[in-house]
C-alpha positions as CSV (number, residue, x, y, z in Angstrom):
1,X,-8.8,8.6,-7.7
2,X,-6.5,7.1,-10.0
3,X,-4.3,4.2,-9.2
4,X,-0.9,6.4,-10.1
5,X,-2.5,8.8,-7.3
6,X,-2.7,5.7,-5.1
7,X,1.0,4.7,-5.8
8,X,2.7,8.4,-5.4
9,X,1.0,8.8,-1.8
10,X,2.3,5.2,-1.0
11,X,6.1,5.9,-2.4
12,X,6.3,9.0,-0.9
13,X,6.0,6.8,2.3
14,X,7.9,3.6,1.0
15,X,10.5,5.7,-1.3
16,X,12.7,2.6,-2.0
17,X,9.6,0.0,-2.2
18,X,8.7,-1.6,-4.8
19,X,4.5,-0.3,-5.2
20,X,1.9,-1.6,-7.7
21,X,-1.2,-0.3,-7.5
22,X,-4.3,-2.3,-9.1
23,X,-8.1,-0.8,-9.4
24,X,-10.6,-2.9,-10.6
25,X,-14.1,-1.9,-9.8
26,X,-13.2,0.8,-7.6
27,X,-11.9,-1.6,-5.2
28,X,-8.0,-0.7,-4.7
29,X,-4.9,-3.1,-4.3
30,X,-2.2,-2.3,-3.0
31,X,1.0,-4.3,-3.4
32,X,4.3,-2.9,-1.3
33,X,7.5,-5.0,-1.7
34,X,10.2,-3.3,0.8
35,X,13.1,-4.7,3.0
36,X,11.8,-2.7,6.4
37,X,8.8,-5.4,6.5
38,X,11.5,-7.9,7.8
39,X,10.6,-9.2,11.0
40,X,7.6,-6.9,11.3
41,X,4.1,-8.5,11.8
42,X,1.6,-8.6,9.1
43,X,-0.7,-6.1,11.2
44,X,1.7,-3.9,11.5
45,X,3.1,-3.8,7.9
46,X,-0.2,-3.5,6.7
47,X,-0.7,-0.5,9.5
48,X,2.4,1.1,7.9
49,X,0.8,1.3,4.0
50,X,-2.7,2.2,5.3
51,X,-0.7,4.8,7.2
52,X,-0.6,7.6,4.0
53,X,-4.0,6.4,2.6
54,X,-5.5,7.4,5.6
55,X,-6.6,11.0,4.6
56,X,-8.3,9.9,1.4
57,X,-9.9,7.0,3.1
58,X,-11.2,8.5,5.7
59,X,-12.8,11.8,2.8
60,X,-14.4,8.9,1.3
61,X,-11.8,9.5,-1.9
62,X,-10.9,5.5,-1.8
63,X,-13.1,3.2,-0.2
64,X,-12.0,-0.8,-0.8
65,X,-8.4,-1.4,-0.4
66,X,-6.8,-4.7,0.2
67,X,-3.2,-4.1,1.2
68,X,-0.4,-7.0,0.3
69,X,2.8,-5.9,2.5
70,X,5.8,-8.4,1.9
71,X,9.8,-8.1,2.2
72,X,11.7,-8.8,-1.5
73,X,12.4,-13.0,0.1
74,X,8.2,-13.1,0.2
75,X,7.3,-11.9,-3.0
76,X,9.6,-14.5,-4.3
């Protein structure tokens, strides 16, 4: 799967994020940058982008993914 795949499932979750999408190797990151991660746990915000990956993780589509979940204050 191609990382622009990657990045349309994730915005059509995170519509106003910011979403950058990195493949090296077939290992996938995943970068979100959005305001509702404020005062949400890093479990949880990392729950939230996993959330509409699940489908092609679980078909075996994508199998590494490292997920970086921050607000716009974290990412500096």
């Amino acid at each position: 799967m191609e990382a622009s795949n990657v990045r349309e499932l994730v915005m059509a979750a995170f519509p106003q994020a910011q979403v950058e999408v990195d493949l090296s190797g077939g290992h996938y990151t995943v970068t979100v940058i959005d305001l509702s991660f404020e005062g949400v746990r890093p479990v949880a915000r990392q729950q939230k982008v996993y959330a509409p990956l699940a489908d092609v993780i679980a078909q075996g589509t994508i199998h590494a993914v490292n997920i970086r979940a921050l607000t716009p204050a974290e990412a500096g």
